[in-house]
C-alpha positions as CSV (number, residue, x, y, z in Angstrom):
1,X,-25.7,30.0,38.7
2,X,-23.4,27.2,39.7
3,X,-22.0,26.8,36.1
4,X,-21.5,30.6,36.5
5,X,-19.7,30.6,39.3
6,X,-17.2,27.5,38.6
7,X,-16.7,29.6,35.6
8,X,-15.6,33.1,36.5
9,X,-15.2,33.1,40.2
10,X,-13.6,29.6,41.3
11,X,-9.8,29.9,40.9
12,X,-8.3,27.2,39.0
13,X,-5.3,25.1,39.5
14,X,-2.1,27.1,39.0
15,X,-1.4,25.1,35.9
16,X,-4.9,25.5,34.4
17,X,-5.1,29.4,35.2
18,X,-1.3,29.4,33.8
19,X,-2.3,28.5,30.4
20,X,-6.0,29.9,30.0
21,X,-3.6,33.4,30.6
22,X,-1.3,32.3,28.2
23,X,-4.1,31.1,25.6
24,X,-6.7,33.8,26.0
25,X,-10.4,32.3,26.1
26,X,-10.5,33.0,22.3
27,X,-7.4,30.9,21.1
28,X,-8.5,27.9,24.0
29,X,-12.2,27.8,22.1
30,X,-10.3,27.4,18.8
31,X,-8.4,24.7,20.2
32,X,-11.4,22.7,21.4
33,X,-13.5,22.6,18.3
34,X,-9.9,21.8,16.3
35,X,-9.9,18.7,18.3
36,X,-13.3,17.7,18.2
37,X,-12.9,18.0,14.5
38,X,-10.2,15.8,14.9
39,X,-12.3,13.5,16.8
40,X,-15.3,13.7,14.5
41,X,-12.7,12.6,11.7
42,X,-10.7,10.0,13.1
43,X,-13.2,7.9,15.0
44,X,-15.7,8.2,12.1
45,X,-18.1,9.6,14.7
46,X,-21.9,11.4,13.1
47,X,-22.1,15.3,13.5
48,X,-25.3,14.4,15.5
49,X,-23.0,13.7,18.4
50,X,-22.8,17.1,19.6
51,X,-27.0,17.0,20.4
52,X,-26.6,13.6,22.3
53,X,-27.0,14.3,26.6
54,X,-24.6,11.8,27.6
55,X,-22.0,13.7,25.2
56,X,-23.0,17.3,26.2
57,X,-22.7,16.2,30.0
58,X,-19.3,15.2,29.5
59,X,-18.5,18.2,28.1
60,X,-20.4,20.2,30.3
61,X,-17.8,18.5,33.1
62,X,-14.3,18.9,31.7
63,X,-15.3,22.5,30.4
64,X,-18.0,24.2,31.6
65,X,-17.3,27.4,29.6
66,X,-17.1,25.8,26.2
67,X,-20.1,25.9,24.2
68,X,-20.6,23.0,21.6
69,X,-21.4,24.1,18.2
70,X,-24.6,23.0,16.4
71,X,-24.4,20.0,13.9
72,X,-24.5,23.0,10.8
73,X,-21.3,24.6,12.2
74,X,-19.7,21.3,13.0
75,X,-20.0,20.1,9.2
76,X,-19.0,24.1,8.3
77,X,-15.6,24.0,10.4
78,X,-14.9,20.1,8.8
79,X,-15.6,22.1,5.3
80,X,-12.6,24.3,6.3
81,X,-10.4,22.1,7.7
82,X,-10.6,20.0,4.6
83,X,-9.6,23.2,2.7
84,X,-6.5,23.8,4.5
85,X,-5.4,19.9,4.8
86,X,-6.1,19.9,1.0
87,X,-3.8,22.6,0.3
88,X,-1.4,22.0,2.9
89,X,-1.2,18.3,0.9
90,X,-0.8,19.5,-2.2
91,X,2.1,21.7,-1.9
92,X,4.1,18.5,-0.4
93,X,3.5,16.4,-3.3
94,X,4.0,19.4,-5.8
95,X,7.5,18.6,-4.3
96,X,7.7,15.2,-5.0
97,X,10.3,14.2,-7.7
98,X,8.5,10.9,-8.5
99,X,5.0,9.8,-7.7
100,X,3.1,6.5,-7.9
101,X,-0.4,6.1,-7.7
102,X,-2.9,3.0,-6.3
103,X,-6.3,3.2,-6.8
104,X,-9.5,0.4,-6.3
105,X,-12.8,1.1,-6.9
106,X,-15.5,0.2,-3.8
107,X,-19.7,-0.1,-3.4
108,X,-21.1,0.6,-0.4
109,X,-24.2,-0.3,1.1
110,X,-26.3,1.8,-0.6
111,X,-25.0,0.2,-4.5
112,X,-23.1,3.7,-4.7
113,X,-19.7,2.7,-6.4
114,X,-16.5,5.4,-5.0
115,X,-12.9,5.4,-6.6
116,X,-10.2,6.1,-4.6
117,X,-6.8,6.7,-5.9
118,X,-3.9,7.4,-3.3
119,X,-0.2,8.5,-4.2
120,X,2.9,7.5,-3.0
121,X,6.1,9.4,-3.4
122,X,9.3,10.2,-1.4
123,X,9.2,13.8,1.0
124,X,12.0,16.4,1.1
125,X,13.0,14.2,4.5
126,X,13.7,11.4,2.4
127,X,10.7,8.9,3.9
128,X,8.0,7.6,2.4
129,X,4.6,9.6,2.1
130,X,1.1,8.5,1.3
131,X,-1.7,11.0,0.4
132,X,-5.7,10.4,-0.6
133,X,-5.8,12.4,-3.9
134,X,-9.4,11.6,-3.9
135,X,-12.3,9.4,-2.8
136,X,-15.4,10.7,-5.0
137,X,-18.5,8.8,-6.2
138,X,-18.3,6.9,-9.2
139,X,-21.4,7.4,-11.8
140,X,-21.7,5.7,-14.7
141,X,-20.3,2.2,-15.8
142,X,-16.8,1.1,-14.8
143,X,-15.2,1.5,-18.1
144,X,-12.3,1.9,-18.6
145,X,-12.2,5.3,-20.6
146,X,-14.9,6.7,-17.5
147,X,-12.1,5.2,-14.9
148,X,-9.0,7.4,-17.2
149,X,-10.9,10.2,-17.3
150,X,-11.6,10.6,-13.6
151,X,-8.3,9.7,-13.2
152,X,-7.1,12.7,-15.7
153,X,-8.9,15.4,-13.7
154,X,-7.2,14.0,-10.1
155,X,-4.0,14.5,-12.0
156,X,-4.5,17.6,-13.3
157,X,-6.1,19.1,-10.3
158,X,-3.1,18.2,-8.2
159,X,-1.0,19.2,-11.0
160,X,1.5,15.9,-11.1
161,X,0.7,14.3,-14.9
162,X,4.1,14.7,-15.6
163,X,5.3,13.2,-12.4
164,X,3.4,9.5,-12.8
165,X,5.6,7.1,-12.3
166,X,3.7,4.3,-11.8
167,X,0.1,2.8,-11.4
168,X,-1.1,-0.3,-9.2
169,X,-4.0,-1.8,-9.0
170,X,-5.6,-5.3,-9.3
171,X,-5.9,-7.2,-12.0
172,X,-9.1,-6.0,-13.6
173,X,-9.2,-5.6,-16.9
174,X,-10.7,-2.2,-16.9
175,X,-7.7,-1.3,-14.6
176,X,-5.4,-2.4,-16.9
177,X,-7.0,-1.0,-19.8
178,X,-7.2,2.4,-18.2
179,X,-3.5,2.5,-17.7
180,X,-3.0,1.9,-20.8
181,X,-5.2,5.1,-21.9
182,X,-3.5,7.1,-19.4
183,X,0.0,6.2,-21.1
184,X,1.6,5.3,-17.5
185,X,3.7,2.2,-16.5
186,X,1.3,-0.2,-14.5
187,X,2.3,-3.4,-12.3
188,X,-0.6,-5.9,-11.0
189,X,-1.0,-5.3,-7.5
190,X,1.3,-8.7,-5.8
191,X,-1.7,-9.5,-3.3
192,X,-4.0,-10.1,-5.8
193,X,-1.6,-11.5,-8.2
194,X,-0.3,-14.3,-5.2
195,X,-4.5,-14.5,-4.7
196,X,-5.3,-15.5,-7.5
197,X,-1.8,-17.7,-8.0
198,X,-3.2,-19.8,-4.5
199,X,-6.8,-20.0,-5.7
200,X,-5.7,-21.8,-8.8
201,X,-3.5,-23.9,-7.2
202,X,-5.2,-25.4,-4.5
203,X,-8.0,-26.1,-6.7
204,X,-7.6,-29.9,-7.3
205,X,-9.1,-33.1,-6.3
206,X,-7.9,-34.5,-3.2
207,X,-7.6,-31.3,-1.8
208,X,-10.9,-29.7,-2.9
209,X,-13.0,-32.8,-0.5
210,X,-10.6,-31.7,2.5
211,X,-11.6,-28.1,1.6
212,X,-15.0,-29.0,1.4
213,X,-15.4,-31.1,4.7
214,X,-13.8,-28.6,6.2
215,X,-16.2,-26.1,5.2
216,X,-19.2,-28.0,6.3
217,X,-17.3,-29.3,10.0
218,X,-17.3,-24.9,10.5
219,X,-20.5,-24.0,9.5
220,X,-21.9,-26.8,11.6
221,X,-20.6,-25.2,15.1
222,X,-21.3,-21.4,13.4
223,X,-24.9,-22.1,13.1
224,X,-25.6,-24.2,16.0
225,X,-25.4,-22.8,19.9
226,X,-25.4,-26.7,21.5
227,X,-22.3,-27.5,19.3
228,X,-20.1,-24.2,20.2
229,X,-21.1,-24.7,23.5
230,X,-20.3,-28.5,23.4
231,X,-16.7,-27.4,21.4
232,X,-16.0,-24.5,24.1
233,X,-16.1,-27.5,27.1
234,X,-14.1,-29.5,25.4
235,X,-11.7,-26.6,24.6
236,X,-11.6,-26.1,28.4
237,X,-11.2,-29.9,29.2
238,X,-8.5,-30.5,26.8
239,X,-6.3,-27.4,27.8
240,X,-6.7,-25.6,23.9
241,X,-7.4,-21.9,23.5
242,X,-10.8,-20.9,23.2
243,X,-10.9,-20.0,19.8
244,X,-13.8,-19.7,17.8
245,X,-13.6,-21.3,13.8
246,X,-13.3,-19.6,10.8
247,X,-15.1,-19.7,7.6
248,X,-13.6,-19.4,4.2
249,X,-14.3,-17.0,2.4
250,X,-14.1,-18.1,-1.8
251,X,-12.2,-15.0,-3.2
252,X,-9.4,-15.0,-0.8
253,X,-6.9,-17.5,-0.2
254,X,-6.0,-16.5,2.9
255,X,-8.9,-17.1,4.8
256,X,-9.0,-20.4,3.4
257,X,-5.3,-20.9,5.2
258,X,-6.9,-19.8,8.1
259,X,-10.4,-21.6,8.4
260,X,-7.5,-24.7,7.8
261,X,-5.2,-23.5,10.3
262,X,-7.6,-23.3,13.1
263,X,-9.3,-26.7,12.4
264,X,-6.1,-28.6,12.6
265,X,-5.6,-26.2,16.0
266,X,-8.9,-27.3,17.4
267,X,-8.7,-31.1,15.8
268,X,-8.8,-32.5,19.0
269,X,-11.9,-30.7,20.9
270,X,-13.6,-30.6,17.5
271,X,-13.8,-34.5,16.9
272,X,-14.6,-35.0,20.1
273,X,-17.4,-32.6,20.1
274,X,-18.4,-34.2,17.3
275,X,-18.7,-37.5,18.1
276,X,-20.2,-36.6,22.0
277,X,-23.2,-34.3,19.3
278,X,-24.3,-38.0,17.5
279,X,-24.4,-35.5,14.2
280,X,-24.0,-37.3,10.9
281,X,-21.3,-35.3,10.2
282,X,-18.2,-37.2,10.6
283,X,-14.7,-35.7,12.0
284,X,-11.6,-35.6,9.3
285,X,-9.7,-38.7,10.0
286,X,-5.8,-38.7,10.9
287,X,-4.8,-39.3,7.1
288,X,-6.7,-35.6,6.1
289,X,-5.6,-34.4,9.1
290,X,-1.9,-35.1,8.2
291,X,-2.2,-34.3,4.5
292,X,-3.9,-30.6,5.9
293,X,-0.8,-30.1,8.1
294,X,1.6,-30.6,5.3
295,X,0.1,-28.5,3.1
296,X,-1.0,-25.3,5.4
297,X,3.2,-25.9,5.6
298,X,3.4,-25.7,2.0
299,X,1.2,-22.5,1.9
300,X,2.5,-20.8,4.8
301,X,5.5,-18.6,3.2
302,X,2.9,-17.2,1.0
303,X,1.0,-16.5,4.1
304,X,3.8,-14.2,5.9
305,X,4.3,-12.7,2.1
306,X,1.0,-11.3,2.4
307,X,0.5,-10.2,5.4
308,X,4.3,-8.6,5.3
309,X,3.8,-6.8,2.1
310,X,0.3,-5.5,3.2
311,X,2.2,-4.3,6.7
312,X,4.6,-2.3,4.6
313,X,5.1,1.0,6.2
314,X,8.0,2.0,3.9
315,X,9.8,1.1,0.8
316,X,7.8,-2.6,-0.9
317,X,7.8,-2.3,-4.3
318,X,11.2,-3.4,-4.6
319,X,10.6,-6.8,-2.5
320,X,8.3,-7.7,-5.0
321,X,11.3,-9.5,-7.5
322,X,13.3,-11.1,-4.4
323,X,9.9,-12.2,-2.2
324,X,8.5,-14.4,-5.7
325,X,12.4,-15.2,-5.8
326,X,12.5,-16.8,-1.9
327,X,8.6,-18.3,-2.1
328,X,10.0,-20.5,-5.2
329,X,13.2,-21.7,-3.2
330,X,11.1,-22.3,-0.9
331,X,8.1,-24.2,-2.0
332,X,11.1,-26.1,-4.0
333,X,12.4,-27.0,-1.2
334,X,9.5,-27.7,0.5
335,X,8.7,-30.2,-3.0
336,X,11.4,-32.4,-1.7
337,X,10.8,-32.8,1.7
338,X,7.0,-33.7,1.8
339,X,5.4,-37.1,2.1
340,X,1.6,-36.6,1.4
341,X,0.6,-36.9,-2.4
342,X,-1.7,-34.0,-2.1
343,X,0.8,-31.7,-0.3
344,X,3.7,-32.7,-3.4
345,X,0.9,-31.4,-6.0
346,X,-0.3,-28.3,-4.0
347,X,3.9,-27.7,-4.6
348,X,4.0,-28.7,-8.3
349,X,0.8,-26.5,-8.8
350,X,2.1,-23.3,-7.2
351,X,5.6,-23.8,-8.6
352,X,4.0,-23.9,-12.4
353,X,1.3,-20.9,-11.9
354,X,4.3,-18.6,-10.1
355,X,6.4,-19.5,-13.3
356,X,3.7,-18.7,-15.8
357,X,2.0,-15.7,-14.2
358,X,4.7,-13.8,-12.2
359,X,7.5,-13.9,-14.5
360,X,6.7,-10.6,-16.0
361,X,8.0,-8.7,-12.5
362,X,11.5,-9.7,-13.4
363,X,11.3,-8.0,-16.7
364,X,9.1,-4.8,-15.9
365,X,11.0,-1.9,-15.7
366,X,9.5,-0.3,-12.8
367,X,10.0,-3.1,-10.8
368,X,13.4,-4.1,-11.9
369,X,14.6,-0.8,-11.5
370,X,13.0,-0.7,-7.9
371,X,15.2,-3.6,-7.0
372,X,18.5,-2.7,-8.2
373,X,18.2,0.7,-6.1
374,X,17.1,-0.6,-3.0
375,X,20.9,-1.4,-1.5
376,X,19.2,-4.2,0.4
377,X,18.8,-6.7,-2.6
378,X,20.7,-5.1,-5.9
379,X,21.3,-8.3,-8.2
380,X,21.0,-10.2,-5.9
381,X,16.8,-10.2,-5.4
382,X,16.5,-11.6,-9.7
383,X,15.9,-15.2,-10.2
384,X,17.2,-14.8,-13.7
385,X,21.1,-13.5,-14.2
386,X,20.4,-12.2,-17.9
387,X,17.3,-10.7,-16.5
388,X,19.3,-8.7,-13.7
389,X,22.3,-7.4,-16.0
390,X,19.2,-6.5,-18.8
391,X,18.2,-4.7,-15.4
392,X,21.5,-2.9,-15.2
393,X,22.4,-1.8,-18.6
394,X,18.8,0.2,-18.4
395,X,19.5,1.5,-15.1
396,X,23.0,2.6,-16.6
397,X,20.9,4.2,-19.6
398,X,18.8,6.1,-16.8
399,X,21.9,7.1,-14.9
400,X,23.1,8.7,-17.8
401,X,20.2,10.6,-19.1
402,X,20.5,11.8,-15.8
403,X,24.0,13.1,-15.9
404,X,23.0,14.8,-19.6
405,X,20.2,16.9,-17.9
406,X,22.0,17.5,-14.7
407,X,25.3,18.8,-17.0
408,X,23.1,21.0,-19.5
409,X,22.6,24.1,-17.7
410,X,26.6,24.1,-16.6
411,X,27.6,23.7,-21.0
412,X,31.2,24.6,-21.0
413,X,32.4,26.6,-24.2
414,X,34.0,24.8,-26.7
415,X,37.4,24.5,-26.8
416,X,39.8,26.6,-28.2
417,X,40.8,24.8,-30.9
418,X,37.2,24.6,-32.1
419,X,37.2,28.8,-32.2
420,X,40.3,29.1,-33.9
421,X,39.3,27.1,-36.5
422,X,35.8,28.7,-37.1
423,X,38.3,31.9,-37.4
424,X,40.1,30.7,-39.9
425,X,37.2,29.9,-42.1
426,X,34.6,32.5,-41.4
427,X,31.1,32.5,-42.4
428,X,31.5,28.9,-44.8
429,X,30.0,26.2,-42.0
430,X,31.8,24.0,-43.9
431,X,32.4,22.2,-40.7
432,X,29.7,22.9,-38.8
433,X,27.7,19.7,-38.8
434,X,30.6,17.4,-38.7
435,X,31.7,19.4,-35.7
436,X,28.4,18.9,-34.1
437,X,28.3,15.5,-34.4
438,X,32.0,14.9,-32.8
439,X,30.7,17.1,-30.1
440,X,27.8,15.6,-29.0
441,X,29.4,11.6,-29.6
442,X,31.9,13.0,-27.0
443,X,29.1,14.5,-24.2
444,X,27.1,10.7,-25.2
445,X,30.2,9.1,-24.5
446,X,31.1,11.2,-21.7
447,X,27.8,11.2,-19.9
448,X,27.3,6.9,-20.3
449,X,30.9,6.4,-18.6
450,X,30.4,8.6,-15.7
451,X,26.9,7.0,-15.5
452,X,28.8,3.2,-15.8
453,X,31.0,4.8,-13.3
454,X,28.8,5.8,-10.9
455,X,26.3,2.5,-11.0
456,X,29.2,0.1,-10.6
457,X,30.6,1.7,-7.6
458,X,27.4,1.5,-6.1
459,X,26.8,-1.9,-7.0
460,X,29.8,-3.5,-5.8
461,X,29.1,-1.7,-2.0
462,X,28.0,-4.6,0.7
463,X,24.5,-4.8,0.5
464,X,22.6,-3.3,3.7
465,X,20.6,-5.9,5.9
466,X,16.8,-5.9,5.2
467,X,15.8,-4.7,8.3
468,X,17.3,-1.2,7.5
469,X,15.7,1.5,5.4
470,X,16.8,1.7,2.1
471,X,16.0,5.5,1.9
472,X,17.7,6.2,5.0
473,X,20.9,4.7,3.0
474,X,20.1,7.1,0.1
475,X,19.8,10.4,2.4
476,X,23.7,9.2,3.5
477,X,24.8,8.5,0.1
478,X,23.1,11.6,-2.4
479,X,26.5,13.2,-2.5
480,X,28.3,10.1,-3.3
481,X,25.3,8.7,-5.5
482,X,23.7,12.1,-6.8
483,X,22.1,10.8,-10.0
484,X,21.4,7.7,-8.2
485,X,19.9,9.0,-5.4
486,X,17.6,11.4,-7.9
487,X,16.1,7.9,-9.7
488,X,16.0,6.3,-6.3
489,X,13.3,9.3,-5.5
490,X,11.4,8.1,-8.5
491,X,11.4,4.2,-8.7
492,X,11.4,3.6,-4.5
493,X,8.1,4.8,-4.1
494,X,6.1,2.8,-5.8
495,X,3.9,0.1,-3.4
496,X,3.9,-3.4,-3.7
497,X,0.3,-3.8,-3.8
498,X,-3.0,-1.6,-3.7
499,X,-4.0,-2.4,0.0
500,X,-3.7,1.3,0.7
501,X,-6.5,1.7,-1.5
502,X,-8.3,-0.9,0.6
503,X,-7.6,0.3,3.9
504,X,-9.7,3.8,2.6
505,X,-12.6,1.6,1.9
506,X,-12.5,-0.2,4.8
507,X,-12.3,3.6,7.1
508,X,-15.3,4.3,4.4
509,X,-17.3,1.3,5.7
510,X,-17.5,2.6,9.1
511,X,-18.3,6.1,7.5
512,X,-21.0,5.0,5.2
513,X,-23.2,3.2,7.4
514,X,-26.9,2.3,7.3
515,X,-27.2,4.6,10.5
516,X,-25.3,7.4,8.4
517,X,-27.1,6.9,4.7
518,X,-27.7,10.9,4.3
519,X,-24.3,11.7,4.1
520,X,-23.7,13.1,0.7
521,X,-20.7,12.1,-1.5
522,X,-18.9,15.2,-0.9
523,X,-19.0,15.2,2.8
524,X,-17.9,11.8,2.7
525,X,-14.8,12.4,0.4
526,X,-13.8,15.4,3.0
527,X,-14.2,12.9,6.2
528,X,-12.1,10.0,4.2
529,X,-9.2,12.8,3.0
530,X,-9.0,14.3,6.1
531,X,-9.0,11.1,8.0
532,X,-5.9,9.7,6.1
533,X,-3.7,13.0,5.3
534,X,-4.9,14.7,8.2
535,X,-1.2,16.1,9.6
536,X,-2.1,17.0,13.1
């Protein structure tokens, strides 16, 4: 009777009675279960939520006229919002001049295997746009043809074959092999490529004993309560943040940089603990100590690479060229001012393995391309001058077969001359092919100068800075730039890496948990799309 009462009989607050008038009780209903939906979806949150007290309680108090719906019509309403995001998604990337596609397979913690691909293109407001094509559960071996052909339904069921620009993934070779099935330009992923660059580098002697102390010093005050309580005193004496140590993990790099990082942080409190635990495990001395602290120097540009590519929130394919271009000045920079022997190797290592297994970005189209039409770095992001005016002369090419298409709806009629003649000699097409030929030499020629034209203009502008956004400078420019600005739609969206592929699996972790394990394939594709395209 109370929850009656505060229902239809206590007056609200002007404001609250204002819009439950303006809503109707029908429309304010809707609204609710659209945002729990919402909620379901975004915080990765179990249907079963709606039948748990402390949840209906709350509820109960900021509403007590809404009636939750039953876990059934909970999943029912997710089915249809899936629908409409789904459809609402693929009309904007029907629009899309130029897409590239990531994808990365994942097993969860059931030894179920998912494959997600994700595409990137540019939106009619000229800014970036991501969208989860698909996140379905892979059966059968990870081939390569199985991989293509999973692939080739995505593509035709969002209807953008012809629109594949590009495809990045790691460096598997089942994902390259499968781009090469699919007949679509493909670029290594840079993360992995850098990761797997570092790996091989620091992987000498000298190094490797520092690496491996290091490793033991961490798992010592991991596993054991006396020493973290012993290092968190110290901490606290010494005046050092109270950070915890990190353990490496073998396939990435990074957290190798970073176990490092935080045990030359913590040297101080660390040997002390040690030494006040009477462990036989003895502290680094000042020698490793100095030789780690010139070579976490040596590694840390590729750090900020990294993390600054993965951070990308707009254009990064076209950083790719000009980033390998700056870690190479300066790790050669950083060659000549280092003292330690092992630091001077871990620089001769890298230098070597970026020269031998990066070298192909300066000379692959899509990423070529991608640099010359981000106004930030033109020619100016190559390493190699031939490579950069190579880079030009097919942009030029592009440029014109742009200028061909755009001209051949708007054909002129030939001149006059050309008709009198044909009068004169009626019927004999004597002529004919040699005329032709003049005629189309002269729309080649024609088409390749205004292309020339138009590229050089735009290359000899002042390059933006590199904190502005290159697409932004496109949106200004597409009447002075129009072919341009039409292959800037189709090489600047292309990613540097395949992390958004990553950041799906690591939203599908939380989903596919061991308290969730009857969630079937399906319903976890629909929770994942909805969770990354969902638009409001």
């Amino acid at each position: 009777m109370l929850r009656h009462f505060r229902a239809k009989h206590e007056k609200p607050a002007p404001s609250v009675q204002a819009a439950v008038e303006s809503q109707g009780e029908g429309n304010r209903k809707e609204r609710i279960d659209e945002v729990l939906v919402s909620m379901i979806v975004k915080d990765s949150q179990p249907f079963s939520i709606v039948d748990d007290d402390g949840f209906k309680y709350l509820v109960s108090i900021l509403d007590p006229t809404y009636i939750l719906p039953s876990r059934q019509t909970l999943k029912k309403m997710v089915d249809t919002k899936f629908t409409e995001e789904k459809e609402k998604a693929k009309e904007e990337v029907l629009r899309a001049t130029g897409i590239s596609l990531t994808s990365d397979m994942w097993t969860t913690v059931h030894m179920d295997s998912y494959l997600a691909v994700t595409c990137h293109f540019v939106d009619s407001q000229d800014k970036l746009s991501t969208v989860l094509l698909g996140v379905g559960q892979f059966s059968g071996s990870s081939t390569a043809a199985n991989i293509a052909a999973v692939k080739t339904a995505l593509m035709e069921e969002w209807g953008i074959r012809s629109k594949i620009r590009c495809l990045v993934t790691d460096a598997a070779a089942n994902m390259i092999a499968c781009a090469n099935i699919l007949q679509v330009r493909h670029t290594i992923c840079i993360a992995h490529a850098l990761n797997l660059v570092v790996i091989k580098a620091i992987d000498f002697p000298g190094f490797d004993e520092i690496r491996g102390r290091a490793r033991k010093i961490v798992a010592y005050f991991r596993s054991s309560t006396v020493a973290k309580e012993r290092l968190g005193t110290f901490q606290q004496q010494m005046g050092k943040p109270a950070h915890k140590l990190l353990q490496e993990v073998d396939t990435r790099w990074n957290s190798t940089y970073d176990m490092l990082a935080r045990l030359y942080e913590q040297r101080e409190p660390v040997g002390a603990a040690l030494v006040s635990l009477m462990t036989d495990l003895p502290p680094l001395s000042s020698t490793e100590y100095q030789s780690m602290s010139e070579c976490l120097c040596v590694l840390s540009p590729l750090k900020e690479a990294t993390v600054e590519l993965s951070a990308e929130k707009t254009v990064s394919g076209s950083k790719v060229i000009p980033l390998i271009r700056m870690l190479r000045h300066v790790i050669t920079t950083n060659q000549q001012e280092v003292t330690d022997d092992k630091a001077a190797q871990l620089c001769t290592n890298l230098l070597g393995l970026m020269s031998e297994r990066l070298c192909h970005y300066e000379t692959a189209s899509q990423m070529t391309l991608a640099t010359l039409l981000d106004p930030r770095f033109k020619t100016m992001g190559f390493c190699n001058p031939s490579y950069a005016q190579n880079a030009v002369k097919r942009l030029t090419a592009e440029c014109a077969a742009k200028v061909r298409d755009t001209a051949a709806p708007n054909t002129t009629p030939e001149p006059a001359e050309s008709s009198s003649a044909a009068a004169d000699n009626p019927g004999t097409g004597l002529w004919d092919l040699l005329d032709q030929r003049v005629m189309e030499t002269r729309k080649v020629k024609s088409a390749t100068a205004n292309a020339t034209v138009e590229v050089q203009r735009y290359l000899s502008e002042p390059n933006i800075t590199r904190s502005e956004d290159p697409l932004q400078f496109w949106a200004q420019h597409k009447h002075i730039y129009p072919h341009l600005y039409m292959l800037s739609l189709c090489y600047l969206c292309t990613p540097a890496s395949s992390v958004p592929c990553e950041q799906v699996f690591s939203k599908a972790g939380e989903v596919v948990s061991k308290k969730r394990n009857r969630l079937s394939p399906s319903t976890v594709e629909k929770i994942l799309f909805l969770n990354k395209n969902q638009t409001t």
